[in-house]
N, C-alpha and C positions, 0 to 999 in steps of 0.2 A: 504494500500500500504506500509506503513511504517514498521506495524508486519509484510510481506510477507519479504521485505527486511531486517531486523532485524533477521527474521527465517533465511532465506539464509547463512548469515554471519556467524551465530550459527550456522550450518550445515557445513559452507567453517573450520568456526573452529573444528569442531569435526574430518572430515573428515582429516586434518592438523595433527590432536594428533595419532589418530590413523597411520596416515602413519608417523609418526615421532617413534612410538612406534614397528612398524613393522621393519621399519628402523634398531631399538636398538637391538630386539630380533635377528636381519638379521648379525649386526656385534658383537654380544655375540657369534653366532654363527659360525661365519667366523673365529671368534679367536680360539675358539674350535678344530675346523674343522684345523688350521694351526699346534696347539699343536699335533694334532692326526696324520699331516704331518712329524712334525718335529721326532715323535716317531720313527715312519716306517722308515722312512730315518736310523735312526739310528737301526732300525732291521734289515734292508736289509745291511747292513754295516754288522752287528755282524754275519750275516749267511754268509757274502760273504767271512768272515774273518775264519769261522772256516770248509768252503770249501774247503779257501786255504789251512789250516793246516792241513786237512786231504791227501791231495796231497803229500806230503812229505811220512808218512807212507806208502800209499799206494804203492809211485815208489820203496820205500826199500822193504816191503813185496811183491813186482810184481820183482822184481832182483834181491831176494834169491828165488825163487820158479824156475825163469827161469834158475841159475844157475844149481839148484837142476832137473832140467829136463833135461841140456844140457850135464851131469854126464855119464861118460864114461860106457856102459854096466852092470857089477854086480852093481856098484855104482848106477846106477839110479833103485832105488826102491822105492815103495811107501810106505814109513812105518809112522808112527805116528807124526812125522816130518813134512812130506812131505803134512800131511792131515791136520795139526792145518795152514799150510803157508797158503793149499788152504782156510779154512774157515775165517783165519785173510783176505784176498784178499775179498772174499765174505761178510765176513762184514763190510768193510771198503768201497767195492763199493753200499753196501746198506745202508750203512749210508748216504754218499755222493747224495742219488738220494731222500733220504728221505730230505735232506737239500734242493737239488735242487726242489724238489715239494715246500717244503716250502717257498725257495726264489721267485720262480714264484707265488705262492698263499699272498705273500708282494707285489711285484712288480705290482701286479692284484690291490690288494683292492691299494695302492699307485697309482695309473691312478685314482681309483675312487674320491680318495681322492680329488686328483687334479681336475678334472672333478666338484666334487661338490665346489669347493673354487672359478673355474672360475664363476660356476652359482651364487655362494653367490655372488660374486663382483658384476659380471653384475647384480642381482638384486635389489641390493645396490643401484648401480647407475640410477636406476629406480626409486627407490625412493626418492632419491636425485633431480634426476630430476623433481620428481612428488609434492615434497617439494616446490622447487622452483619455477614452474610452479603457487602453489595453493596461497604459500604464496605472493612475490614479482608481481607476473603478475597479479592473479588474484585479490588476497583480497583485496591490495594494491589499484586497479582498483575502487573495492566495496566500499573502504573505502571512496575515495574521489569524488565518483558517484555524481554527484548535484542531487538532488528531490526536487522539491516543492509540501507539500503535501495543494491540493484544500480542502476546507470546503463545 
């Protein structure tokens, strides 16, 4: 009876390390996971930054091109001019949507991010709670168990 109870407590302790140890790998990893937060936050920043810088360009190359269209008769011609504004416009709006892909493909893994930081916590607190539960209620319980062992 005494090995049976003896083994138990040696089991309630293993049991104990191991989820203490899970626990650690759980907030190594949370920390990780915030670092990798705190990245994106600051990516989604530098793209939404050189979105807006691209806006500027674009309204001045979009209001000589429409000047250049609004040009009285012989004056509105299409000559080499008129074709480098249209292709500055065109690469300026395709830069801008290759930004915007990007920023929505940050803002995407950025949810995920978040997503896995709430499950790290709450799984944390699983273990915390699962600590608490084995070591203070249980063990605690075990330890001061009365036996008398019969011969």
């Amino acid at each position: 009876m005494a090995s049976a109870w003896q083994a138990t407590n040696k089991n309630f302790q293993s049991r104990i390390a191991e989820t203490e140890n899970t626990r650690s790998r759980l907030v190594t990893h949370l920390s990780r996971n915030m670092d990798e937060i705190y990245q994106q936050e600051q990516h989604i920043g530098q793209l939404k930054g050189a979105i807006q810088s691209l806006a500027a360009p674009l309204k001045v190359a979009q209001t000589r091109l429409a000047l250049r269209s609004s040009r009285p008769e012989i004056e509105a011609c299409r000559d080499s001019p008129h074709y480098k504004l249209v292709e500055e416009v065109g690469e300026i709006q395709n830069s801008i949507g290759l930004l915007n892909n990007k920023l929505r493909e940050a803002e995407t893994s950025h949810q995920d991010l978040l997503r896995n930081k709430s499950r790290l916590e709450h799984d944390i607190g699983v273990k915390n709670n699962s600590i608490l539960i084995d070591k203070q209620k249980c063990l605690s319980n075990r330890k001061s168990f009365p036996y008398i062992v019969k011969n």
